[in-house]
N, CA, C and O atoms as a GROMACS GRO file, in nm:
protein
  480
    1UNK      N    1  -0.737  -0.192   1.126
    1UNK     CA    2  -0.650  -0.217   1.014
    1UNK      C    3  -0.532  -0.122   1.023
    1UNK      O    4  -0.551  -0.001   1.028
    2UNK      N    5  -0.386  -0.183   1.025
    2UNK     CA    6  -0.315  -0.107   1.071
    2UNK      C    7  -0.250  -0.084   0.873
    2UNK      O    8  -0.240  -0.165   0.780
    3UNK      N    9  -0.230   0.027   0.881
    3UNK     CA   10  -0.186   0.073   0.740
    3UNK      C   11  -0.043   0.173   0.729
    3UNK      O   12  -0.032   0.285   0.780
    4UNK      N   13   0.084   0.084   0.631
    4UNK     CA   14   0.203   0.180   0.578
    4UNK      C   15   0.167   0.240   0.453
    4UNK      O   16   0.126   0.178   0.354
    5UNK      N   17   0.181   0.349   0.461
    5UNK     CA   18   0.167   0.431   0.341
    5UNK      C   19   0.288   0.484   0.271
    5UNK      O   20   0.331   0.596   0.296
    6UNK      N   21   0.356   0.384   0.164
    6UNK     CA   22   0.484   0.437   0.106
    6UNK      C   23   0.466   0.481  -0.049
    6UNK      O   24   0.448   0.404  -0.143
    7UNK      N   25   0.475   0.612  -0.055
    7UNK     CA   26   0.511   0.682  -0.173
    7UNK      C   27   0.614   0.744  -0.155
    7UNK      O   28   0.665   0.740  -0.043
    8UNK      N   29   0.684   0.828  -0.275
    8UNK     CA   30   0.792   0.951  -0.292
    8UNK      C   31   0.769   1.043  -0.320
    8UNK      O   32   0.856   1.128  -0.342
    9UNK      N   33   0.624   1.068  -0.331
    9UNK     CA   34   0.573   1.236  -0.308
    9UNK      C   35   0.459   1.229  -0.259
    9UNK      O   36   0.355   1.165  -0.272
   10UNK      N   37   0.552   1.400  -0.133
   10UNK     CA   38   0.516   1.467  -0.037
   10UNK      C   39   0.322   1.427  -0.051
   10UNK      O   40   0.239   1.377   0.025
   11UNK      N   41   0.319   1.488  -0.210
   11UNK     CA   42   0.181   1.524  -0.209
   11UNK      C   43   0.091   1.396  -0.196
   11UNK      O   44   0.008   1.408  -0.107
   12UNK      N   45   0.088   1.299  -0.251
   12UNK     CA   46   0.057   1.174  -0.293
   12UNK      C   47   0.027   1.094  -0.166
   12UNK      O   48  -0.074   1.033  -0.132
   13UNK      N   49   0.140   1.114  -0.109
   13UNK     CA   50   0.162   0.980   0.032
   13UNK      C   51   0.085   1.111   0.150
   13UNK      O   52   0.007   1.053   0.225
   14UNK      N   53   0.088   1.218   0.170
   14UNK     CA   54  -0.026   1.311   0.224
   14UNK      C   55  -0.164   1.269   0.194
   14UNK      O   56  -0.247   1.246   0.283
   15UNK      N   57  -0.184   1.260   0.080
   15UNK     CA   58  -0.336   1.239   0.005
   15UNK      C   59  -0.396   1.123   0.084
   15UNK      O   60  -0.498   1.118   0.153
   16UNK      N   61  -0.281   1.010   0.047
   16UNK     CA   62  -0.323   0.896   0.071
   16UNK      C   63  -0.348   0.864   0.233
   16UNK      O   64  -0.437   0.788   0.272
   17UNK      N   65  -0.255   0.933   0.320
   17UNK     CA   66  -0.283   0.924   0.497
   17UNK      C   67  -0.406   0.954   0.479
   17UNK      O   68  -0.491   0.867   0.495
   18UNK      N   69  -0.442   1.087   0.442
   18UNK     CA   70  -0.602   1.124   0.457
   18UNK      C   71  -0.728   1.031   0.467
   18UNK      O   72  -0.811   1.018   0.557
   19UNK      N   73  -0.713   0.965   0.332
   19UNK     CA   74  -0.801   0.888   0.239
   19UNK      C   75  -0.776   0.790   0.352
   19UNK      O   76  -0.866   0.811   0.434
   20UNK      N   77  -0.676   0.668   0.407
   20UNK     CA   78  -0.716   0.578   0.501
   20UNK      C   79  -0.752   0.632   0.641
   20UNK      O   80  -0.816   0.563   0.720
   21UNK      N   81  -0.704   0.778   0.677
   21UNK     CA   82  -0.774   0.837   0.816
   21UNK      C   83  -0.915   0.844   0.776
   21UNK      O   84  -0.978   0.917   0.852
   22UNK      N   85  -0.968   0.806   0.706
   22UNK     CA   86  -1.150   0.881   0.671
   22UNK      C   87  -1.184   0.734   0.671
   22UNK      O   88  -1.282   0.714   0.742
   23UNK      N   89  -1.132   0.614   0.611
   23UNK     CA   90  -1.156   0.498   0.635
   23UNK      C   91  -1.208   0.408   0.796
   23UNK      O   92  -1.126   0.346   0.863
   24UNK      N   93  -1.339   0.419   0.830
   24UNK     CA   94  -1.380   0.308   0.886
   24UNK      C   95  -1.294   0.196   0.976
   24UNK      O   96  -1.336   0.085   0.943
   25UNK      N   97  -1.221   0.188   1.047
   25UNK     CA   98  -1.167   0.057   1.100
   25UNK      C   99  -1.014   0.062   1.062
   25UNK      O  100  -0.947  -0.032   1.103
   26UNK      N  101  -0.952   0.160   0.990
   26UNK     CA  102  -0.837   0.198   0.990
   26UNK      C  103  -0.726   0.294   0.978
   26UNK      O  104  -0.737   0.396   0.909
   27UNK      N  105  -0.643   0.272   1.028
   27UNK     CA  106  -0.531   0.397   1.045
   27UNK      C  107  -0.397   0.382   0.995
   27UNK      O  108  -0.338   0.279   0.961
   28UNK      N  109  -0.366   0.479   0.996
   28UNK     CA  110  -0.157   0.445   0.912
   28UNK      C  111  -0.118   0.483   1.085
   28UNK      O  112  -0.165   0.556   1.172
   29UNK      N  113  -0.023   0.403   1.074
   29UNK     CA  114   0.054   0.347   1.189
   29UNK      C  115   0.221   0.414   1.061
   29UNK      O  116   0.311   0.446   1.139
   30UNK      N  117   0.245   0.426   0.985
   30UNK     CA  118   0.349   0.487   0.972
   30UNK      C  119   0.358   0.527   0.787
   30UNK      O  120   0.313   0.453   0.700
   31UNK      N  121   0.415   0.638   0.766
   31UNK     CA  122   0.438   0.650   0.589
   31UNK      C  123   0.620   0.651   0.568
   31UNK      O  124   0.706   0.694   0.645
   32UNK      N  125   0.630   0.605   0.475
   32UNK     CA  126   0.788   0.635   0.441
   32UNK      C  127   0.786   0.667   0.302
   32UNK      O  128   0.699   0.642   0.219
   33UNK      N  129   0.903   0.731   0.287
   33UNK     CA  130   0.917   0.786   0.106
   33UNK      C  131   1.005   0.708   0.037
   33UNK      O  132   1.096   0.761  -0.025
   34UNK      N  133   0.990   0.565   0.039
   34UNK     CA  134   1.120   0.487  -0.041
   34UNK      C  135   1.066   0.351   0.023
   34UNK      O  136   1.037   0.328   0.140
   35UNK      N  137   1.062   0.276  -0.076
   35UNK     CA  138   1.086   0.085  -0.050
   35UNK      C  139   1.187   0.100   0.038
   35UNK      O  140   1.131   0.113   0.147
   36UNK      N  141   1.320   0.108   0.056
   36UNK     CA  142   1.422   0.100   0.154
   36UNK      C  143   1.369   0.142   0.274
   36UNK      O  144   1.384   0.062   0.367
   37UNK      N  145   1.304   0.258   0.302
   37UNK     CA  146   1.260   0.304   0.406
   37UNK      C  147   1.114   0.210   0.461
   37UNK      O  148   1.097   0.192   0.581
   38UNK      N  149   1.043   0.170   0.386
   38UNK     CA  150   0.949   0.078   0.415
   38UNK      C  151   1.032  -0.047   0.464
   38UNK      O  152   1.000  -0.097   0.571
   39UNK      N  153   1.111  -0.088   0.410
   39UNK     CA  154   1.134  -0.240   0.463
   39UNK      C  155   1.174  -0.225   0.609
   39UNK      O  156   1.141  -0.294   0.706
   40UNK      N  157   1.227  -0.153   0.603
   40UNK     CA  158   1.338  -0.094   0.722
   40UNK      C  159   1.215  -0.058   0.842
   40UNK      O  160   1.254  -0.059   0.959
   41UNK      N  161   1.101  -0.034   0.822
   41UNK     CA  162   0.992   0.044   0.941
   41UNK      C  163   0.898  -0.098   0.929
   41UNK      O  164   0.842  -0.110   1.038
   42UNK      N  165   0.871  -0.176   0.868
   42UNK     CA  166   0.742  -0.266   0.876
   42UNK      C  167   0.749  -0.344   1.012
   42UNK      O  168   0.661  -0.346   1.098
   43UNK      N  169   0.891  -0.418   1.016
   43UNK     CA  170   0.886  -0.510   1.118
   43UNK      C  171   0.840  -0.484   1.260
   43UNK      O  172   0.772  -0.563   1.326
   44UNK      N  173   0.879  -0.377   1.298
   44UNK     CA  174   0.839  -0.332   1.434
   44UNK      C  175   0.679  -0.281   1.430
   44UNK      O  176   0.621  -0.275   1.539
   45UNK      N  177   0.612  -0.248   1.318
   45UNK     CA  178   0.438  -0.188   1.353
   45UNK      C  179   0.333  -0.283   1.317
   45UNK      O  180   0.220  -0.248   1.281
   46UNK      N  181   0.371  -0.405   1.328
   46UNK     CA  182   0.242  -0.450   1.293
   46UNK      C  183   0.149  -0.424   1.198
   46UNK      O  184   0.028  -0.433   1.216
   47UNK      N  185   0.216  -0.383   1.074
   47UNK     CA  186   0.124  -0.398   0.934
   47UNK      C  187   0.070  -0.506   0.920
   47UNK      O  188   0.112  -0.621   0.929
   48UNK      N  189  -0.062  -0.448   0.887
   48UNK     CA  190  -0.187  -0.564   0.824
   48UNK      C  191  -0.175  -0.486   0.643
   48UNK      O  192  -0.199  -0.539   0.534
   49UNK      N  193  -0.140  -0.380   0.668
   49UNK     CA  194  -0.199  -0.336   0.440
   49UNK      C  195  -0.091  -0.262   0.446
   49UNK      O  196  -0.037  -0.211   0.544
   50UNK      N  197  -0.055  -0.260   0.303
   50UNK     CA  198   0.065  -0.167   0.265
   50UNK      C  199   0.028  -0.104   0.131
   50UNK      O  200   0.031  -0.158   0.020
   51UNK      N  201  -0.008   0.024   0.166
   51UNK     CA  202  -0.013   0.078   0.006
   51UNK      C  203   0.078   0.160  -0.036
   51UNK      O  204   0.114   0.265   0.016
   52UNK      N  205   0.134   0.080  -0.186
   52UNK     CA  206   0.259   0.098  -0.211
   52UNK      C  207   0.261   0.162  -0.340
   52UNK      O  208   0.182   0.126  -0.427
   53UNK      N  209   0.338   0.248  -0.358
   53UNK     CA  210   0.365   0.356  -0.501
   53UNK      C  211   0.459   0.249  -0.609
   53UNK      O  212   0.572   0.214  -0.574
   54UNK      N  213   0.409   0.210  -0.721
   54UNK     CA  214   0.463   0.128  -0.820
   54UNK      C  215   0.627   0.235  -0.880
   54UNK      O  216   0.742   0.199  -0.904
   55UNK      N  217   0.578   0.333  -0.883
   55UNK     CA  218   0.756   0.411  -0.916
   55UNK      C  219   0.786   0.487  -0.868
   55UNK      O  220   0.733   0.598  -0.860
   56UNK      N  221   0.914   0.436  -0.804
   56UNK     CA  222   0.988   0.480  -0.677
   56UNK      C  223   1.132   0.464  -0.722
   56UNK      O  224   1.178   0.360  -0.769
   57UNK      N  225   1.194   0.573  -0.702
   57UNK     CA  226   1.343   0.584  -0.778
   57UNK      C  227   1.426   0.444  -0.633
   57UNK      O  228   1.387   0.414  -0.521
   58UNK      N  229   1.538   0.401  -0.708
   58UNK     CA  230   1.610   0.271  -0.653
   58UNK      C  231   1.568   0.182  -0.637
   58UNK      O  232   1.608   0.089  -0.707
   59UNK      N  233   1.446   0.156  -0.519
   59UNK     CA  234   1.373  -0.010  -0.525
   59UNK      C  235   1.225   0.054  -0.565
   59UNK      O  236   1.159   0.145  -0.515
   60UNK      N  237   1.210  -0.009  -0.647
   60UNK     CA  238   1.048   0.059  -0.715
   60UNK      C  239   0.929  -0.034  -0.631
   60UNK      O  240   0.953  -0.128  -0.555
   61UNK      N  241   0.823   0.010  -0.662
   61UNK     CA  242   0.711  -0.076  -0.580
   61UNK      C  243   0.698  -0.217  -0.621
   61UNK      O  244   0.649  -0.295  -0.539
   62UNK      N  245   0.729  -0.254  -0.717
   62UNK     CA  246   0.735  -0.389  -0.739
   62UNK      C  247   0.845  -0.479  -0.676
   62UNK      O  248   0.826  -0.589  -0.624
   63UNK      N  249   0.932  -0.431  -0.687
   63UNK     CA  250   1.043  -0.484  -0.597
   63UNK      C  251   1.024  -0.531  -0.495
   63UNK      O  252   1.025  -0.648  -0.455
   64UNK      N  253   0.994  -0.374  -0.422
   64UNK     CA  254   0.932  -0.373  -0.276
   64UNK      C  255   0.834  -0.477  -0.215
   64UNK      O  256   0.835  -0.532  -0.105
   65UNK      N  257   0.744  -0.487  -0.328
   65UNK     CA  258   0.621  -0.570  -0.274
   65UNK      C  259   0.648  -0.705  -0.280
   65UNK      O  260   0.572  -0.792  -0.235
   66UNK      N  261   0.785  -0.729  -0.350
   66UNK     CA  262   0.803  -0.845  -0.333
   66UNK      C  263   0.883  -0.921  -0.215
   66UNK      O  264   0.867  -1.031  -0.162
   67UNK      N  265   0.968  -0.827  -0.197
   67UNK     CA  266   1.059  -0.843  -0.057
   67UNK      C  267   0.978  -0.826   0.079
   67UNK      O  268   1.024  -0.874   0.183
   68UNK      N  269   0.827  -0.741   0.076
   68UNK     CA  270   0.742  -0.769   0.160
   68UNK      C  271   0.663  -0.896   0.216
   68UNK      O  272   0.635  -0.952   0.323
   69UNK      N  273   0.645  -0.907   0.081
   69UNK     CA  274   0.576  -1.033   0.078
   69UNK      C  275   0.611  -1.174   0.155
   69UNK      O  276   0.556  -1.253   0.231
   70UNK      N  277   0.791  -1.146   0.060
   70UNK     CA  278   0.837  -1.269   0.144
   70UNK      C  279   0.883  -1.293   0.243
   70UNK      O  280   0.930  -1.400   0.280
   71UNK      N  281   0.875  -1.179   0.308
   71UNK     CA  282   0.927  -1.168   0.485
   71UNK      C  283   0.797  -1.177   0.542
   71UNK      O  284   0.779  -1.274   0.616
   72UNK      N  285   0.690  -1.090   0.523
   72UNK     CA  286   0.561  -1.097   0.569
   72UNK      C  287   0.466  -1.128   0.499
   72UNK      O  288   0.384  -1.041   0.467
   73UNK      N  289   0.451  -1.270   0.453
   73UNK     CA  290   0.322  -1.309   0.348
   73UNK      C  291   0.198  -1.291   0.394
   73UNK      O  292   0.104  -1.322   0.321
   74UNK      N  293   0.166  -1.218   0.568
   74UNK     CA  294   0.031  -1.245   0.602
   74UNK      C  295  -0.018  -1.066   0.602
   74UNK      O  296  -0.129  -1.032   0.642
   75UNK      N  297   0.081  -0.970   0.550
   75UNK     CA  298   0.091  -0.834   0.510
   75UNK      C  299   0.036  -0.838   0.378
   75UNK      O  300   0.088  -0.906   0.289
   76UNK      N  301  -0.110  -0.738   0.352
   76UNK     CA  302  -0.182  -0.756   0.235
   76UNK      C  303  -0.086  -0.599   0.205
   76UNK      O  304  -0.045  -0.503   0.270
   77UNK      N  305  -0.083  -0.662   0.031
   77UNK     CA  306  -0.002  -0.567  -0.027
   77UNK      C  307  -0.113  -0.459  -0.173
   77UNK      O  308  -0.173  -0.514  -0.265
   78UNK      N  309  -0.108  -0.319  -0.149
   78UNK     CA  310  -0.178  -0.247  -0.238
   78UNK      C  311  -0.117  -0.164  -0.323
   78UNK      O  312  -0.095  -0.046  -0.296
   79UNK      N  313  -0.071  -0.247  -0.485
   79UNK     CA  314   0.022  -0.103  -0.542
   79UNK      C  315  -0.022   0.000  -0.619
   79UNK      O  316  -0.122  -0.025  -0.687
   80UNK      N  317   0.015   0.089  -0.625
   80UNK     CA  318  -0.061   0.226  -0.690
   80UNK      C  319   0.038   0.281  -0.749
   80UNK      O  320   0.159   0.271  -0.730
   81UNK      N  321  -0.039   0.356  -0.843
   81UNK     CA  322   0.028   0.405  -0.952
   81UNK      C  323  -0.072   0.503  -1.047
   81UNK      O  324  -0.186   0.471  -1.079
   82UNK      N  325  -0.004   0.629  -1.084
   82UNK     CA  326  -0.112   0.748  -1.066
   82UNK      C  327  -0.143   0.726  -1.262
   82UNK      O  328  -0.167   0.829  -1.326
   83UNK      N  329  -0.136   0.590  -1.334
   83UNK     CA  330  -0.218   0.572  -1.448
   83UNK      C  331  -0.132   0.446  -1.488
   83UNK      O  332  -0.012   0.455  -1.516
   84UNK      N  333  -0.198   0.338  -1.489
   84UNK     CA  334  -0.164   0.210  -1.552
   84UNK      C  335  -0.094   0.207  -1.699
   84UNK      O  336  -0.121   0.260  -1.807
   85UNK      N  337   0.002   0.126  -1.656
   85UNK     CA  338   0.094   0.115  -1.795
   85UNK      C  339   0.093  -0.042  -1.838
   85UNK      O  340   0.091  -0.138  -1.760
   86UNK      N  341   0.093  -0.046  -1.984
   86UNK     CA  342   0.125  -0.184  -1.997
   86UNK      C  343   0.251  -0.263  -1.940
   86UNK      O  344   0.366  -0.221  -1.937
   87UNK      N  345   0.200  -0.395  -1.894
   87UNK     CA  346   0.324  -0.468  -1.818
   87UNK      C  347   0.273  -0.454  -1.695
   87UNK      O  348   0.279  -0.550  -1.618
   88UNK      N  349   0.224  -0.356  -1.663
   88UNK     CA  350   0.231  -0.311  -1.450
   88UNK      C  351   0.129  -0.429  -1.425
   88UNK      O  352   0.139  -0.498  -1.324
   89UNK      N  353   0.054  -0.444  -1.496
   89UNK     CA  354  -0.020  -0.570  -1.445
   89UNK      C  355   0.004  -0.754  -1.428
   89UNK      O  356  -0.067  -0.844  -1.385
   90UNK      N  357   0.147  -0.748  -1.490
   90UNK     CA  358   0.199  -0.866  -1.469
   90UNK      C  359   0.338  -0.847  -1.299
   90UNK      O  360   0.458  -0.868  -1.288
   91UNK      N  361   0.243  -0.803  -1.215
   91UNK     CA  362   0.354  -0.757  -1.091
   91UNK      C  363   0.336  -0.850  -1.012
   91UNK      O  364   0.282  -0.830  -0.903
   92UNK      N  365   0.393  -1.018  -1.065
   92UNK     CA  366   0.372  -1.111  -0.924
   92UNK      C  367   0.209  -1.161  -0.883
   92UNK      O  368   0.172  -1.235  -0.792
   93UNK      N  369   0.122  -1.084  -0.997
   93UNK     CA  370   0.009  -1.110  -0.949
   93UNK      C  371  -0.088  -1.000  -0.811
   93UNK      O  372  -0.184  -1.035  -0.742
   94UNK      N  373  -0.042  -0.914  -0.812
   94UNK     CA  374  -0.062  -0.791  -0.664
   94UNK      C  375  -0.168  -0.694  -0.748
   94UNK      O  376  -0.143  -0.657  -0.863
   95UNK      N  377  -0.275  -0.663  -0.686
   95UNK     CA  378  -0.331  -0.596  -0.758
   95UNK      C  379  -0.276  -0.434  -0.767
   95UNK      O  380  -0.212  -0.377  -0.679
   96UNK      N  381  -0.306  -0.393  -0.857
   96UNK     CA  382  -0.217  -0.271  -0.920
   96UNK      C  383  -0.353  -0.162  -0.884
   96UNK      O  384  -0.456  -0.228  -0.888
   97UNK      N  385  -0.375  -0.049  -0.859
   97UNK     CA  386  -0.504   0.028  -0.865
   97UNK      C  387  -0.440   0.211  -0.888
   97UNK      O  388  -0.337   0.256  -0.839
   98UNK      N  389  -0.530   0.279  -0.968
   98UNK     CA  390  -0.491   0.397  -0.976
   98UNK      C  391  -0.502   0.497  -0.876
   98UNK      O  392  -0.609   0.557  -0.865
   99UNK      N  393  -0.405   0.525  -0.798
   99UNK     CA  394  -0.374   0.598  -0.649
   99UNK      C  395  -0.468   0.750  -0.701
   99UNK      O  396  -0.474   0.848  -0.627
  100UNK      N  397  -0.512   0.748  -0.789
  100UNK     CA  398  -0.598   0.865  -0.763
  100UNK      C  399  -0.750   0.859  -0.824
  100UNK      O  400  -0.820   0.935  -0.891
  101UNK      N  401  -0.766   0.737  -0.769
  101UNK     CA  402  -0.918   0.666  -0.732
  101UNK      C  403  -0.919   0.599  -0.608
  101UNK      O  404  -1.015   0.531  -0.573
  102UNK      N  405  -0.801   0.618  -0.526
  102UNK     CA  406  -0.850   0.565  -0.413
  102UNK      C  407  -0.920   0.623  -0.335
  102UNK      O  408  -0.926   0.746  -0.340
  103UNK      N  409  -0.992   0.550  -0.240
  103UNK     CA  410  -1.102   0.607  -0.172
  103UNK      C  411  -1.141   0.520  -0.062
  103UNK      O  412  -1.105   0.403  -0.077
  104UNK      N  413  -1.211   0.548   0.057
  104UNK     CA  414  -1.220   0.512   0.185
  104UNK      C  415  -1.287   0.380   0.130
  104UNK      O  416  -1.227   0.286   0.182
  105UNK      N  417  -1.394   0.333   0.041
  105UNK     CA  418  -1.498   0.243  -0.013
  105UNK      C  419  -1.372   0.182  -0.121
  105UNK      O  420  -1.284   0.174  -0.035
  106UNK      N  421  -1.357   0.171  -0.149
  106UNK     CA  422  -1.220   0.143  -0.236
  106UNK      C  423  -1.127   0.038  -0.148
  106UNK      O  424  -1.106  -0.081  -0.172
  107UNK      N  425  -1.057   0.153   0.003
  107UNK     CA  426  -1.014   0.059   0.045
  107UNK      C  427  -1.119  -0.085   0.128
  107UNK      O  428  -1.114  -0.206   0.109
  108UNK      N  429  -1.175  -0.030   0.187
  108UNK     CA  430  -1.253  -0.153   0.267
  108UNK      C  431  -1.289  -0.246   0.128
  108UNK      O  432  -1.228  -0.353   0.118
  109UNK      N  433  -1.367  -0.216   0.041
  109UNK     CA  434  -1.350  -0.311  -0.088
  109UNK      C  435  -1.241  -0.420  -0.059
  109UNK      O  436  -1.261  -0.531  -0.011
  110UNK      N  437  -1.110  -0.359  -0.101
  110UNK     CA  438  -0.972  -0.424  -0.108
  110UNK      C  439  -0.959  -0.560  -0.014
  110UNK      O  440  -0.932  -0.678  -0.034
  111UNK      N  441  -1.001  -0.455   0.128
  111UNK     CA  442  -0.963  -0.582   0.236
  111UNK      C  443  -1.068  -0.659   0.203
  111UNK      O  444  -1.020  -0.772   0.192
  112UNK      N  445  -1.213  -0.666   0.175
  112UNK     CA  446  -1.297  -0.766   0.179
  112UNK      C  447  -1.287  -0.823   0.097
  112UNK      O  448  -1.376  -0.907   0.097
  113UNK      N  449  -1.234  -0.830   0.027
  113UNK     CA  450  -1.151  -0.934  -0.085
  113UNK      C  451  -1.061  -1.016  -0.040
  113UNK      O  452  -1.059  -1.137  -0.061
  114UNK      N  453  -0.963  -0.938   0.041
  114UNK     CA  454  -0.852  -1.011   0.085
  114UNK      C  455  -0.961  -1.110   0.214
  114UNK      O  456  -0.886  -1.177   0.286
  115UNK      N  457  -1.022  -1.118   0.229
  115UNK     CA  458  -1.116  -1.209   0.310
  115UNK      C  459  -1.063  -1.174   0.449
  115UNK      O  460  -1.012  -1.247   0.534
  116UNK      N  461  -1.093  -1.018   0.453
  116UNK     CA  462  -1.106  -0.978   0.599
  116UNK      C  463  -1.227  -0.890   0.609
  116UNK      O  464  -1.299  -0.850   0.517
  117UNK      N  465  -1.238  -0.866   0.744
  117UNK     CA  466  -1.347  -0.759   0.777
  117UNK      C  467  -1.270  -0.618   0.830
  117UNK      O  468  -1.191  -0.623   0.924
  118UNK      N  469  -1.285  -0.551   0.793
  118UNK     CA  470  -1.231  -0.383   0.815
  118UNK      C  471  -1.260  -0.325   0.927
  118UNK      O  472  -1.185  -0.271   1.009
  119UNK      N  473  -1.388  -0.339   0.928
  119UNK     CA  474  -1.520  -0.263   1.017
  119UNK      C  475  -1.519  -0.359   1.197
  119UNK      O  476  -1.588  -0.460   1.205
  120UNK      N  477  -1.466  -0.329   1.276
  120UNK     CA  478  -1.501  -0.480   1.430
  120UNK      C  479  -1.532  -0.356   1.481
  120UNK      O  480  -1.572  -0.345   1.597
   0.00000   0.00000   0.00000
C-alpha cells in the first residue's frame, strides 16, 4: 500500500509517517505540507491512500480531496482532522476520522472497507 501523507504540521504529518511505517503491507512513498504540494507530487508515485489533513491554510483538505479524486478516482482518500466539527461530515461523502486515533489497525480497517487487502 503505497501511502501520501499531507498535513501542515511538522508534528502531525511526522506522527502520521510513523503510524503507516508500523502498518503491515504499507509505506509512505512521499509527505507534503499543503494540498498544492500534494497535487503537484501524486502523479508521478503511484498512490493507492492519501491521508489528508481537513485544515490546511489556502486549499484545505476538502478541496484537496476533491481535486484528487477527480484526477485519480482509483486513489482511496483519508481525511483527518485532530476533533470533528459540525459540517466536516458532509465532505463529498469521504470519510472524515480523528488523526489522533489513528493507528496501524485503524488503517488496515480503512482499506478493508475500501474492498482491498493490505496484508499480500
Amino acid at each position: 500500500m503505497r501511502v501520501l501523507v499531507v498535513d501542515d504540521s511538522d508534528v502531525y504529518r511526522y506522527a502520521l509517517c510513523s503510524v503507516v511505517a508500523e502498518t503491515s503491507g504499507f509505506e509512505v512513498v512521499a509527505d507534503a505540507s499543503s494540498g498544492r504540494e500534494a497535487l503537484a507530487l501524486i502523479g508521478s508515485l503511484a498512490v493507492q491512500l492519501v491521508l489528508l489533513d481537513v485544515c490546511m491554510p489556502e486549499l484545505d483538505g476538502i478541496e484537496t480531496a476533491r481535486l484528487l479524486r477527480g484526477q485519480y478516482p482509483d486513489v482511496a482518500v483519508l481525511l483527518l482532522t485532530a476533533g470533528r466539527r459540525a459540517g466536516e461530515d458532509d465532505s463529498a461523502l469521504l470519510p472524515i476520522e480523528d488523526k489522533r486515533d489513528i493507528s496501524p489497525r485503524l488503517l488496515a480497517d480503512f482499506w478493508r472497507r475500501q474492498g482491498q487487502d493490505a496484508v499480500k
